[in-house]
C-alpha positions as CSV (number, residue, x, y, z in Angstrom):
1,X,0.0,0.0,0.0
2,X,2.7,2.6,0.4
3,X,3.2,2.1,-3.2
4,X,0.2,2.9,-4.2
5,X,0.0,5.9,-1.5
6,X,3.1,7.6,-3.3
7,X,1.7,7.3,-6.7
8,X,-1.5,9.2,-5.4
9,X,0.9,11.5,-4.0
10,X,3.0,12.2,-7.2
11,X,-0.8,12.7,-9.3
12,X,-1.7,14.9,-6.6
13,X,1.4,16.9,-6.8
14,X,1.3,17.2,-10.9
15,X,-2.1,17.8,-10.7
16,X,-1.8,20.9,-8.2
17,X,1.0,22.6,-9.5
18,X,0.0,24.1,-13.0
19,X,3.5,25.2,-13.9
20,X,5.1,21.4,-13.0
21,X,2.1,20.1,-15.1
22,X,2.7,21.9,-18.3
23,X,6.8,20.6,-18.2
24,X,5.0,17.5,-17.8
25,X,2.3,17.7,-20.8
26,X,5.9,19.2,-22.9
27,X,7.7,16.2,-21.7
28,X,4.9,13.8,-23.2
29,X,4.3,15.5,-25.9
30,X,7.7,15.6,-27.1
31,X,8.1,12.0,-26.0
32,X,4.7,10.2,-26.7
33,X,3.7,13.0,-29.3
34,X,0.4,13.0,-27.1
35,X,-0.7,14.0,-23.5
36,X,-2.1,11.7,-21.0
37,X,-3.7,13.1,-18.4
38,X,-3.0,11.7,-14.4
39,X,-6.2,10.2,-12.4
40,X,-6.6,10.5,-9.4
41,X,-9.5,7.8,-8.1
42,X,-11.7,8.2,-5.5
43,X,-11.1,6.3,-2.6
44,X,-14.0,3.9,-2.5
45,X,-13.0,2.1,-6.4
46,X,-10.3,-0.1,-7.0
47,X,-10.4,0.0,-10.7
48,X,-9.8,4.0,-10.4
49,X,-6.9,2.8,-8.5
50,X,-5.7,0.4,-10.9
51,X,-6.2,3.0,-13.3
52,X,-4.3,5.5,-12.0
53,X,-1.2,3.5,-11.9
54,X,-1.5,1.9,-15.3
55,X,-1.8,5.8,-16.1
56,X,0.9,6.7,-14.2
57,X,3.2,3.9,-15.3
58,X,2.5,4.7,-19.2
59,X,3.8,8.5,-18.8
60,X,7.1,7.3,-16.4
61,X,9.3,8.5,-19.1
62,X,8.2,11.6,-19.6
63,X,7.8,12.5,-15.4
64,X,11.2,10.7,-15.7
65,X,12.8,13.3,-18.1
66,X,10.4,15.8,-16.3
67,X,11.9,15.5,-13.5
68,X,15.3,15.0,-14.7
69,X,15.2,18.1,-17.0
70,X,13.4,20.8,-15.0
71,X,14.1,19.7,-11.4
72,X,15.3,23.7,-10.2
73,X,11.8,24.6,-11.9
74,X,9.7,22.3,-10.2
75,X,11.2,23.2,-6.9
76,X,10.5,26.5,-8.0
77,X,7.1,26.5,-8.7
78,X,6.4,24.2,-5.4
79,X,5.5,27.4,-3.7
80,X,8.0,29.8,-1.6
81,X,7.3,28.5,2.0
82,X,9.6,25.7,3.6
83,X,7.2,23.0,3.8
84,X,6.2,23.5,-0.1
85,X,9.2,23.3,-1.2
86,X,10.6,19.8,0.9
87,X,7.1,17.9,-0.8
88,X,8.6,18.9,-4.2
89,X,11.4,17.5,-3.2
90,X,10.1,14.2,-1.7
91,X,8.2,13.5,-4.9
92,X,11.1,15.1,-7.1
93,X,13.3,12.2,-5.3
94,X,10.0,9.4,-5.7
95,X,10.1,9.8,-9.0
96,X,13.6,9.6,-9.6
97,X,13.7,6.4,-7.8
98,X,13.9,3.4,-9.9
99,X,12.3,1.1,-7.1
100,X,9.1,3.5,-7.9
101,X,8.9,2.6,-10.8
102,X,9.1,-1.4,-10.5
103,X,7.3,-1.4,-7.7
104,X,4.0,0.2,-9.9
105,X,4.7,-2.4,-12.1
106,X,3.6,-5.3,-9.3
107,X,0.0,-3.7,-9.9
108,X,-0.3,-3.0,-13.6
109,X,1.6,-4.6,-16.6
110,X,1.5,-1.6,-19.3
């Protein structure tokens, strides 16, 4: 489960930062040549779950290179106060972790 709980966290974080969200829609498109958007289920349905992390897991390259490319920006656009800042960090770090990654892929085979 604390897989699963720092996927929802990395959705959550995309999805409330606008400027971290368009590197990330750049990053797919110049990768994928399309944009997937992230889900974030509600808490009461598995298959929004399971969705979510098959979503997740398709656009790992590109929040990979996202990451990778613009990781001053994202901290950036976190938000000026301490706290803001050390979650971009912790999901900046998630998503640069390569056990992440594998570990999405016990849930969902893309």
């Amino acid at each position: 489960m604390k897989d699963t709980k720092q996927v929802l966290e990395v959705v959550k974080w995309f999805n409330n930062h606008g400027k971290a969200l368009d590197l990330l829609r750049a990053q797919q498109k110049i990768i994928f040549l399309v944009v997937l958007h992230l889900i974030l289920p509600v808490i009461t349905r598995w298959t929004a779950h399971y969705c979510s992390l098959q979503c997740l897991k398709k656009v790992e390259r590109a929040i990979w290179a996202c990451v990778v490319t613009h990781e001053d920006t994202l901290r950036v656009c976190a938000g000026r106060k301490p706290e803001q800042i050390a979650a971009a960090e912790v999901i900046i770090e998630t998503c640069k972790q390569n056990g992440f990654w594998k570990n999405i892929t016990r849930y969902v085979d893309t």
